[in-house]
C-alpha positions as CSV (number, residue, x, y, z in Angstrom):
1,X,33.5,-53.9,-150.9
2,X,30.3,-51.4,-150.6
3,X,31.9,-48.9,-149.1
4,X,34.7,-48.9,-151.8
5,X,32.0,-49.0,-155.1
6,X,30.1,-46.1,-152.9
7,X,33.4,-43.9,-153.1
8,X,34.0,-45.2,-156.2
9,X,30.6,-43.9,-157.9
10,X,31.1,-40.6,-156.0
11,X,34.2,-39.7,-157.0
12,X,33.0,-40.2,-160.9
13,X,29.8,-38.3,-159.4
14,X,32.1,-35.0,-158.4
15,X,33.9,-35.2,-161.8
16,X,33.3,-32.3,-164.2
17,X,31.1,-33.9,-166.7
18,X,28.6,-35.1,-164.1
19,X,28.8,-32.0,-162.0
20,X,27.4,-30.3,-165.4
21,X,25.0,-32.6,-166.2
22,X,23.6,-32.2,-162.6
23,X,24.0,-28.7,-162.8
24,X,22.5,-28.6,-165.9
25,X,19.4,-30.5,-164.9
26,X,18.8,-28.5,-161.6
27,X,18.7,-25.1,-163.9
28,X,16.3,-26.8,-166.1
29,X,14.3,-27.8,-163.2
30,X,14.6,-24.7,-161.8
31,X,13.3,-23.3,-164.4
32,X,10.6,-25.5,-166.1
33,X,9.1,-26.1,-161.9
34,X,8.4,-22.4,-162.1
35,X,6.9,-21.6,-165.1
36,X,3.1,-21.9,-164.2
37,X,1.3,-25.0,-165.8
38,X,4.6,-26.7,-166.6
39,X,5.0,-29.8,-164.7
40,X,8.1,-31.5,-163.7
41,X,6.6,-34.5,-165.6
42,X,6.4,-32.6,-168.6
43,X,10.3,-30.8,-168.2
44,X,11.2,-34.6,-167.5
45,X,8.9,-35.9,-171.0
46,X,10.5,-32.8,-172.9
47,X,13.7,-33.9,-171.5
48,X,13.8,-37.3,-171.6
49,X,14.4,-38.3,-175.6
50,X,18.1,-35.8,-174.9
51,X,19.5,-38.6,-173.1
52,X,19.2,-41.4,-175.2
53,X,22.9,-40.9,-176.3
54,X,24.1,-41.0,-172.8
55,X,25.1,-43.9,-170.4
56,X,22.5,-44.9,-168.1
57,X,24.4,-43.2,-164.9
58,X,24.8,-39.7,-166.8
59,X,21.1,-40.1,-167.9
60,X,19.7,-41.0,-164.4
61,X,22.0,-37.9,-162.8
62,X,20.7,-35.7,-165.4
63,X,16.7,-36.2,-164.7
64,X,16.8,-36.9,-161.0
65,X,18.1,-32.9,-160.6
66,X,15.4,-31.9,-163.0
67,X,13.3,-34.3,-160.9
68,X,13.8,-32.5,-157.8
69,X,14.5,-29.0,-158.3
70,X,11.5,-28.9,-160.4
71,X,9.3,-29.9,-157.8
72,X,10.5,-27.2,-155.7
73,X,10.5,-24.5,-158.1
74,X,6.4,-25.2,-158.7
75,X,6.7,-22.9,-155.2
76,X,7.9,-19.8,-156.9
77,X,5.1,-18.9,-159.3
78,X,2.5,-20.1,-156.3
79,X,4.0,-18.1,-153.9
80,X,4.5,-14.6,-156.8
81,X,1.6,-15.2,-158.7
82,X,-0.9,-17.5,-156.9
83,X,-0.9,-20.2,-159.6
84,X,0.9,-23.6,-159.0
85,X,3.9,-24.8,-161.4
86,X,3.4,-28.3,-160.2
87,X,0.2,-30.1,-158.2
88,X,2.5,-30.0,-155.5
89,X,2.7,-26.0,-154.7
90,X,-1.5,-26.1,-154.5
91,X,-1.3,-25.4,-151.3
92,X,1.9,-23.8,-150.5
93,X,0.0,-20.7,-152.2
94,X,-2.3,-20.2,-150.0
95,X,0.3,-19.1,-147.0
96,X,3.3,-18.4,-149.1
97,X,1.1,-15.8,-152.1
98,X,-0.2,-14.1,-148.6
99,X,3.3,-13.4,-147.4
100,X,4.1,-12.6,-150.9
101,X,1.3,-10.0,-150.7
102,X,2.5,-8.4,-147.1
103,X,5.9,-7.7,-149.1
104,X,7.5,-11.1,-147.6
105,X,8.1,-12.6,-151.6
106,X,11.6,-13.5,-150.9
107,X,11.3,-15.0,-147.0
108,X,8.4,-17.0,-148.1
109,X,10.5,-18.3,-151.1
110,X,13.2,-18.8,-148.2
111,X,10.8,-20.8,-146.3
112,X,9.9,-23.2,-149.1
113,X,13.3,-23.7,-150.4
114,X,15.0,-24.7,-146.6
115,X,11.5,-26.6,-145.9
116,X,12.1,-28.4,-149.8
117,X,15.7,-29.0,-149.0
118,X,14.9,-30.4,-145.4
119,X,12.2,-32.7,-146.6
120,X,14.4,-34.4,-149.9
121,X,17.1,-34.9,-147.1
122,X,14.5,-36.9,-145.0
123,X,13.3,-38.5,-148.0
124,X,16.6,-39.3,-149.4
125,X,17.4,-41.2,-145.8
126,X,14.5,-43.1,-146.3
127,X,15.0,-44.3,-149.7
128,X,18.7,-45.4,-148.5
129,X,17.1,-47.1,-146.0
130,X,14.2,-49.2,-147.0
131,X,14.4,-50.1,-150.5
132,X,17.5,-52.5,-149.8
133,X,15.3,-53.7,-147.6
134,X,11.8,-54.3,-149.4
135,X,14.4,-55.2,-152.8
136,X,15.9,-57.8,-151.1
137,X,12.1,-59.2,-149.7
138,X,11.0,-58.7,-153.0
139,X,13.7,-60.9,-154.7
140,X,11.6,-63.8,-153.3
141,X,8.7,-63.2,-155.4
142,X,7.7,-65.0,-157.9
143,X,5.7,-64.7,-161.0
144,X,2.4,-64.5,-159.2
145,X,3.6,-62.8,-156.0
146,X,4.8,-60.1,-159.2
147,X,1.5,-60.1,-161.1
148,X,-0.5,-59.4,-157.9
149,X,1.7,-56.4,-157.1
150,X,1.1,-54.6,-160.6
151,X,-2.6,-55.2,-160.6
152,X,-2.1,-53.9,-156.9
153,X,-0.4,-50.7,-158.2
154,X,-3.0,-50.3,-161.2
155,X,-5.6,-50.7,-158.3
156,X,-4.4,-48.3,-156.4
157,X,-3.8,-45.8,-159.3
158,X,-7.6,-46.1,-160.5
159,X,-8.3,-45.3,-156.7
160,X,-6.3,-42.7,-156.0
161,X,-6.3,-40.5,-159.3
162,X,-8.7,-37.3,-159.4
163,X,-12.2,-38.5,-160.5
164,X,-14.3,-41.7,-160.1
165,X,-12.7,-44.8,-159.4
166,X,-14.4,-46.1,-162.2
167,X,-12.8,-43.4,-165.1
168,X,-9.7,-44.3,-163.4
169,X,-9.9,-47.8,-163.8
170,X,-11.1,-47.0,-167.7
171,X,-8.2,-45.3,-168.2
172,X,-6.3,-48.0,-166.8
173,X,-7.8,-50.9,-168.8
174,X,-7.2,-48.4,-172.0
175,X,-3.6,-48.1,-170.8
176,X,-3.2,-52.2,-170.5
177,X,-4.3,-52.2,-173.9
178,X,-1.9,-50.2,-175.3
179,X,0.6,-51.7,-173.9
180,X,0.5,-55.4,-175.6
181,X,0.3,-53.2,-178.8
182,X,3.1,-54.9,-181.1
183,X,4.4,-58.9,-182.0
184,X,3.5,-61.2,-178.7
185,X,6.6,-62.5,-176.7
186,X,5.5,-65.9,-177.1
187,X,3.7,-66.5,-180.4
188,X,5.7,-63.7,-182.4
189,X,1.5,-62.6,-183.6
190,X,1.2,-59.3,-184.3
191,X,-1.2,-57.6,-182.0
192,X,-3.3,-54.1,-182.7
193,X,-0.9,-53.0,-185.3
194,X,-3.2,-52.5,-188.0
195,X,-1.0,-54.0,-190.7
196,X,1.2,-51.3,-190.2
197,X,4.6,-52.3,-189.3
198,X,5.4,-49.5,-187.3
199,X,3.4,-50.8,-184.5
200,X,5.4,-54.2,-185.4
201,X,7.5,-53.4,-181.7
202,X,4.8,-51.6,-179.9
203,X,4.2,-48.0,-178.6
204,X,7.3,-47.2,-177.4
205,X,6.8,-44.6,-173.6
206,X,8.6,-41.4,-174.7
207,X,6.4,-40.4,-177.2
208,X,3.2,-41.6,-175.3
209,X,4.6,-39.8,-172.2
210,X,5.5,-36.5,-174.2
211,X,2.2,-37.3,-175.5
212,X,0.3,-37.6,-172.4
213,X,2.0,-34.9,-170.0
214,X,4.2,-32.6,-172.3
215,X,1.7,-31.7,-175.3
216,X,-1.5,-32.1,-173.9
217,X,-0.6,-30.2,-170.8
218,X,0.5,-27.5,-173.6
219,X,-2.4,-27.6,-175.5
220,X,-4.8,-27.5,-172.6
221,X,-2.7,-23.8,-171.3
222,X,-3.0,-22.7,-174.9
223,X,-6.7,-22.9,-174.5
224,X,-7.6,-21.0,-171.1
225,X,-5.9,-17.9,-169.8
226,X,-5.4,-17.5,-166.4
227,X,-6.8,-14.8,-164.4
228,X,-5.9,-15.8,-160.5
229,X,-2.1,-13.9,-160.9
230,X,-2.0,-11.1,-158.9
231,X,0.3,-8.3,-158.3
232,X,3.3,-8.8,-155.7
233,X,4.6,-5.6,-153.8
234,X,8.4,-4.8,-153.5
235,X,10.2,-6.3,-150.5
236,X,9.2,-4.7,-147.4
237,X,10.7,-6.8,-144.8
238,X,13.6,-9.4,-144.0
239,X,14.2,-11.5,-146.4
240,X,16.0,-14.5,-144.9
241,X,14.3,-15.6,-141.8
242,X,16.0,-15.6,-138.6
243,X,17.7,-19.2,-136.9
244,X,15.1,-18.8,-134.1
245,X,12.6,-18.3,-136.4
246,X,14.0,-21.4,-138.5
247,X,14.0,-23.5,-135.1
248,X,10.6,-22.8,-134.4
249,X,9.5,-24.4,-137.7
250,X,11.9,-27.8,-137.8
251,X,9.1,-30.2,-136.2
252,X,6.7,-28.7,-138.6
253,X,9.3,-29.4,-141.1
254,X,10.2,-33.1,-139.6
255,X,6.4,-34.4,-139.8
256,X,5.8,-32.8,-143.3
257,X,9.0,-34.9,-144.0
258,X,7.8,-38.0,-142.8
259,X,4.0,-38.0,-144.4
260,X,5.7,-37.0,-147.6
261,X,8.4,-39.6,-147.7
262,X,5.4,-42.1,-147.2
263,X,2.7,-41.2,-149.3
264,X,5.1,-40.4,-151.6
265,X,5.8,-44.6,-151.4
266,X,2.2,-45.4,-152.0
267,X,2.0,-45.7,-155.9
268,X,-0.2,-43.0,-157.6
269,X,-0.8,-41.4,-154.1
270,X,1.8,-38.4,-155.4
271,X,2.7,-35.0,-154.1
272,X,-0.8,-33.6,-153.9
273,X,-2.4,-35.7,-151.7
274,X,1.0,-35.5,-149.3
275,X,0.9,-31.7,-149.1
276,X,-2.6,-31.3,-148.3
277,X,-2.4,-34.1,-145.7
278,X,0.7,-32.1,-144.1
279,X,-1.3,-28.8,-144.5
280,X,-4.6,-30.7,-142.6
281,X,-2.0,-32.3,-139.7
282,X,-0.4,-29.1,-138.8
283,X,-3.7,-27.1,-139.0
284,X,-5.1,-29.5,-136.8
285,X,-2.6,-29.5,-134.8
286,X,-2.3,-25.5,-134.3
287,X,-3.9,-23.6,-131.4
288,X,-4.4,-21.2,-133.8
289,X,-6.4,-22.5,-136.6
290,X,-7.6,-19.9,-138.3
291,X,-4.4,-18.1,-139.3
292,X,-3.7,-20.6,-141.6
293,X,-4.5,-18.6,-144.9
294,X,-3.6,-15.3,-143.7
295,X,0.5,-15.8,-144.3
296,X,2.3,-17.5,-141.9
297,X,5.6,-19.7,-142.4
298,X,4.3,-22.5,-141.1
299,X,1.2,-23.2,-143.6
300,X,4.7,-22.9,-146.4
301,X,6.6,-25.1,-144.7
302,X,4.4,-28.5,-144.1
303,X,3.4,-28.8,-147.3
304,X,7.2,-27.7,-149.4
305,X,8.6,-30.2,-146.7
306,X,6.0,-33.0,-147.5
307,X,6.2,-32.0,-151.3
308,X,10.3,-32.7,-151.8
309,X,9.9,-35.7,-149.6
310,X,7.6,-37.1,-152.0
311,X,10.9,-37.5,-154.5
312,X,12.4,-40.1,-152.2
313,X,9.5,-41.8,-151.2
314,X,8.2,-42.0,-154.7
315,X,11.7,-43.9,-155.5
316,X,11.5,-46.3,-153.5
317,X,8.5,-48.7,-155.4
318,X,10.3,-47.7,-158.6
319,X,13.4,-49.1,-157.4
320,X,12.3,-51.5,-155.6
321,X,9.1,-53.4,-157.6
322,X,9.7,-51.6,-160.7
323,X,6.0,-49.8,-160.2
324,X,5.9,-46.1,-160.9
325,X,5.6,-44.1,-157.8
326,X,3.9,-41.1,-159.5
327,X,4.0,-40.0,-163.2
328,X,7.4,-38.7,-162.7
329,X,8.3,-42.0,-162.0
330,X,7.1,-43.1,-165.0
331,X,9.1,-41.1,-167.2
332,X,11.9,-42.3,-165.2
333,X,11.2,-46.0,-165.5
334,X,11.2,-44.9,-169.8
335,X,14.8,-43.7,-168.5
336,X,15.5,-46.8,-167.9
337,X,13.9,-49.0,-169.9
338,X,15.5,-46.6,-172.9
339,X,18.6,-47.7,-171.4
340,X,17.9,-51.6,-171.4
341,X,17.2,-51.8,-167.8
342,X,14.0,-53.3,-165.8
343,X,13.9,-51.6,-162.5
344,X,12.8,-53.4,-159.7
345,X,14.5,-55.5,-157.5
346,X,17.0,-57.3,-159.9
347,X,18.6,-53.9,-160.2
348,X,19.9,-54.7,-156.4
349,X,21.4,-57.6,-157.6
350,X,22.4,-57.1,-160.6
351,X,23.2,-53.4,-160.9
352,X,24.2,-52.3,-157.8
353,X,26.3,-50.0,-158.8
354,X,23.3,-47.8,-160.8
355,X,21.6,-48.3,-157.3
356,X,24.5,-46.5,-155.4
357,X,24.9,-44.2,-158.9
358,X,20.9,-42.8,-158.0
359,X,21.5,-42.4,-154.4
360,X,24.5,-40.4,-155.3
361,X,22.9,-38.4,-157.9
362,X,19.7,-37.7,-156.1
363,X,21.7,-36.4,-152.6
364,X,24.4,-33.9,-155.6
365,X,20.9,-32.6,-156.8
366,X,19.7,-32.0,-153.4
367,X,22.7,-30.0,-152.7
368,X,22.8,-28.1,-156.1
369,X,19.4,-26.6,-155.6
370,X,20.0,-25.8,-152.4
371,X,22.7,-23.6,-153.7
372,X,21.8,-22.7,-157.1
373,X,18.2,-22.0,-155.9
374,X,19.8,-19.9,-152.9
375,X,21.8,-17.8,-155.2
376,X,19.2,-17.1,-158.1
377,X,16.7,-15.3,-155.9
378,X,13.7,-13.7,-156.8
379,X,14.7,-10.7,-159.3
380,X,15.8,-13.2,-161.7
381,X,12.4,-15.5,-161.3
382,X,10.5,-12.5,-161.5
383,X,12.2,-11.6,-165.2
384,X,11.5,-15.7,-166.2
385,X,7.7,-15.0,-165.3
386,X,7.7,-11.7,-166.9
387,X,8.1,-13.6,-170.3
388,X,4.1,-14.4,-171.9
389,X,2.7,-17.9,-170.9
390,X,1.8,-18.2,-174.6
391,X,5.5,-18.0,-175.8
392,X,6.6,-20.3,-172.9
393,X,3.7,-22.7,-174.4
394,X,4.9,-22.1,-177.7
395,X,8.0,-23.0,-177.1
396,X,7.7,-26.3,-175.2
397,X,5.5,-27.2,-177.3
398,X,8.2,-27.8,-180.4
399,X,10.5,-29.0,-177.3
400,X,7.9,-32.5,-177.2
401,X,8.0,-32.4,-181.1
402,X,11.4,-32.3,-181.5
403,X,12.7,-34.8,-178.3
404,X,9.6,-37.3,-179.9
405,X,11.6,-37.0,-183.0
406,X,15.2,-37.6,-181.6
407,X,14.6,-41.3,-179.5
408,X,14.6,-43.0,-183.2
409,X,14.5,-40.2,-185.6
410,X,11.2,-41.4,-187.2
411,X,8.1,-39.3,-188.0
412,X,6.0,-42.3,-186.7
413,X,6.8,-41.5,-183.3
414,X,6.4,-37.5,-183.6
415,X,2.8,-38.9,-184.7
416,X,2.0,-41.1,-181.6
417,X,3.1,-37.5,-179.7
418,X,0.4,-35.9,-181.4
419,X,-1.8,-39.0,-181.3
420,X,-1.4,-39.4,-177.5
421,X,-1.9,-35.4,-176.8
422,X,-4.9,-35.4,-178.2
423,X,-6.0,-38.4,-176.1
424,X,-4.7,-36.3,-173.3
425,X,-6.5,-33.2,-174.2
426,X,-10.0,-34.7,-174.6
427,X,-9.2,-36.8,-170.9
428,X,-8.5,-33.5,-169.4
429,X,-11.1,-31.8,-170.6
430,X,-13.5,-34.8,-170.1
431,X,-12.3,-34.9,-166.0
432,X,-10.8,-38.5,-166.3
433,X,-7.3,-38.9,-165.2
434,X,-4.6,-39.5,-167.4
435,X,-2.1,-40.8,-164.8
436,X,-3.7,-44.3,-164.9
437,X,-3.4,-45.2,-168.9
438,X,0.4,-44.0,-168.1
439,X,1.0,-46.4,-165.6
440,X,-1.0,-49.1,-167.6
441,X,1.2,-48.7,-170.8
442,X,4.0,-49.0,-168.4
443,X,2.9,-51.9,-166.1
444,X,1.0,-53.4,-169.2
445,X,4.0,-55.8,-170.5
446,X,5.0,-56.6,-166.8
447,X,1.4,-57.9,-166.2
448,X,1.0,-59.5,-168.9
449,X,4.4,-61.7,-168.6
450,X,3.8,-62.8,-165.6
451,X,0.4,-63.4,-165.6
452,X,0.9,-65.9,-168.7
453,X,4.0,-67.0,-166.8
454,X,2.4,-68.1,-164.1
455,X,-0.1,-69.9,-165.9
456,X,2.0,-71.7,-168.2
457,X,3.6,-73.1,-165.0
458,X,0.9,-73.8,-162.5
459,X,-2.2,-74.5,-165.6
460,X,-4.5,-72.7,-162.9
461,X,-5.6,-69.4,-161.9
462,X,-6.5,-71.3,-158.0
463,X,-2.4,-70.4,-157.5
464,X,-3.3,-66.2,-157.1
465,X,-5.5,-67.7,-154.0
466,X,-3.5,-70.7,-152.5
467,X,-0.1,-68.5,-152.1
468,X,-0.6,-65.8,-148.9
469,X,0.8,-62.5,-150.8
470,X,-0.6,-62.8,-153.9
471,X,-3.9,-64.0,-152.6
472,X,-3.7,-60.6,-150.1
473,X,-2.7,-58.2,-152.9
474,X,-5.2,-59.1,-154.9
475,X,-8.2,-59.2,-151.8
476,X,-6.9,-55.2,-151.1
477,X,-7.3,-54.8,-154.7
478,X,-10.6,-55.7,-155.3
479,X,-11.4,-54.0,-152.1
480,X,-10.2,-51.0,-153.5
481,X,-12.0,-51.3,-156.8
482,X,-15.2,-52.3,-155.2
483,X,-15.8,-50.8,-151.5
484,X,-16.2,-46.9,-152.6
485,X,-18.7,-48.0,-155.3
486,X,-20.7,-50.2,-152.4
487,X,-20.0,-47.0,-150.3
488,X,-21.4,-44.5,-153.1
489,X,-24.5,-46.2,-153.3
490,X,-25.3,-46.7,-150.0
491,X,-25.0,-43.4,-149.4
492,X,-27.4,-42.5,-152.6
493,X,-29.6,-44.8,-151.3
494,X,-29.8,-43.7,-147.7
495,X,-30.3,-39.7,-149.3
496,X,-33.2,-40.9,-151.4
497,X,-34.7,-42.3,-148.3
């Protein structure tokens, strides 16, 4: 019966109007990933509002190729012009720019792409594998066991986000809060609206995310020039590296792979932290230490391996718990919940054929940007970063105003854009992390249901502490929260002395 859905879905998968849309998204991605400064969260914010006329499988196949081809594409403009295009590519540039600068551009883009093609393989296998698994543990939760995963995912988030742990977890309270914004489920009272009734159903995520990641990211490139790009000879050498030379890299490849796919699963952990850990294993690893830096494939392909593996692995707690991964995640749970649909694991049992639909979708992007991405080749990225970063801005920029527009074509909503950019902007320049008040308007609602749930039922907070998961989710969370602070002073107190 599985088997038959699963040829089912790929057969509609291979048909010409999804073979567009995928097409279509990997371009995008392709693009978007390697214009410098813009994020595949903000080509999947910009992009997001576009699908709200679509079904829910068309939508998904769309973003997941932006998703992922994106994510590689951040390696282009590290590896021409030493700036990132996503967190992700922070560290590819410090190998793959040096190649770029001995007149090996086009291997070192090689490198990355077969390395970012390898590792959302692994990831992809991964994904297949485990959340069927972990959905069909999770099914057994209940509204406690549920609450205590969110606040484990918002603890984790404060933890994990650049900054303090306490700015992160401000930003997360600030996110909770804006997430019971509208009528409560219960009592029908309005809450935070103002008297205005356009708050009457809440802050809806597509403009806060366009808000968040697309506009502020925009306005923040607007402000600052960028001084680190650097000029990138004409091709001296092979381009394509040589099988041997490919062989010689595949356990490099294979471990970058694995600590992607599983940092990637940690929520808020994200790309960044996976590339540089990849980066630090295979350096420590080496014989040869100090060449890393200087240009050599292998210091491009741990952390473009670790970087694309991150897509699967972030996947999986959306899928499976319904908690965002990364901020891309995020944007793809709005997919979703534009769509009607709570992820987490009643999707396995009540939508399995969406389930099957994203495995599909993510292995056709996979393959796309392998080819597409193989095909382009570097003239025609070099023309795409020829064009001023200002104009890019510029442009993208009336992209967020316009997809804020188009979800419900009211000016309210191209106001809570603005509203949230600006919030954005000042977080940014401020040094507190915007990822957490994301995942707190998102995991806000879910919290808060079955939090009151829970005590409608049991009349007692003492049920977080008598049942064994929730009472250890929420132990590791106040660990979290409280043993780098008790670290941090300690260590302030033993420097005084």
């Amino acid at each position: 019966m599985m088997y038959d859905l699963f040829v089912t879905i790929l057969t509609d998968l291979i048909s010409p109007y999804s073979l567009f849309l995928a097409f279509t998204g990997v371009v995008l991605g392709l693009v978007f990933g390697a214009l410098p400064g813009v994020s595949s969260t903000m080509a999947l914010a910009v992009i997001l509002p576009f699908t709200y006329g679509m079904e829910t499988p068309a939508a998904m196949t769309l973003m997941l190729a932006v998703f992922f081809s994106s994510v590689y594409a951040g390696s282009v403009s590290a590896i021409l012009l030493n700036i990132p295009g996503t967190p992700g590519a922070m560290i590819t540039l410090l190998d793959g720019h040096s190649m770029a600068r001995k007149g090996n551009a086009v291997e070192a883009m090689a490198y990355a792409l077969i390395a970012s093609i390898f590792g959302g393989f692994i990831g992809w296998g991964f994904l297949v594998m485990l959340a069927p698994m972990i959905a069909s543990y999770a099914l057994e939760f209940g509204s406690a066991e549920y609450a205590a995963v969110v606040f484990f995912g918002l603890a984790l988030v404060a933890y994990a986000s650049s900054g303090d742990t306490l700015r992160g977890l401000a930003a997360g309270t600030m996110g909770l809060i804006i997430g019971v914004v509208g009528r409560d489920q219960i009592t029908d009272v309005p809450r935070f609206t103002f008297g205005t009734a356009d708050l009457q159903g809440g802050i809806s995520i597509i403009p806060l995310a366009i808000g968040l990641f697309g506009i502020a990211e925009v306005l923040s490139l607007l402000s600052r020039t960028d001084k680190n790009a650097t000029h990138v000879p004409e091709v001296t050498a092979r381009t394509w590296p040589k099988w041997r030379a490919l062989r010689q890299e595949l356990p490099t490849a294979l471990r970058g792979s694995v600590i992607g796919t599983f940092v990637g699963a940690i929520p808020a952990a994200g790309s960044a932290i996976a590339v540089a850990l990849a980066y630090a294993c295979e350096k420590r690893m080496s014989k040869t230490p100090k060449i890393f830096g200087t240009g050599i494939p292998r210091g491009v392909v741990a952390p473009e391996a670790a970087n694309n593996a991150c897509v699967g692995g972030a996947l999986i707690p959306m899928m499976t718990l319904g908690i965002p991964g990364d901020s891309i995640t995020a944007v793809l749970i709005g997919v979703l919940l534009l769509h009607g649909l709570r992820p987490g694991p009643g999707l396995f049992e009540n939508q399995p054929e969406l389930i099957l639909t994203i495995y599909s979708a993510l292995f056709v992007a996979i393959v796309l940007t392998a080819v597409v991405a193989g095909a382009i080749g570097i003239p025609v990225y070099r023309k795409i970063l020829a064009i001023p970063q200002r104009l890019l801005t510029a442009g993208v920029l009336i992209l967020c105003l316009l997809g804020a527009y188009s979800v419900r074509n009211a000016v309210v909503d191209v106001w809570i854009a603005i509203f949230f950019g600006a919030v954005g902007l000042s977080f940014i320049r401020l040094n507190i992390p915007v990822l957490p008040l994301a995942f707190g308007a998102v995991l806000g609602p879910l919290l808060e249901e079955n939090l009151r749930r829970t005590l409608l039922i049991h009349r007692d907070m003492s049920v977080f502490f008598e049942r064994p998961i929730s009472c250890t989710l929420i132990a590791l969370s106040l660990a979290i929260l409280v043993v780098p602070a008790f670290v941090s002073m300690i260590s302030k107190v033993q420097a005084r002395r």
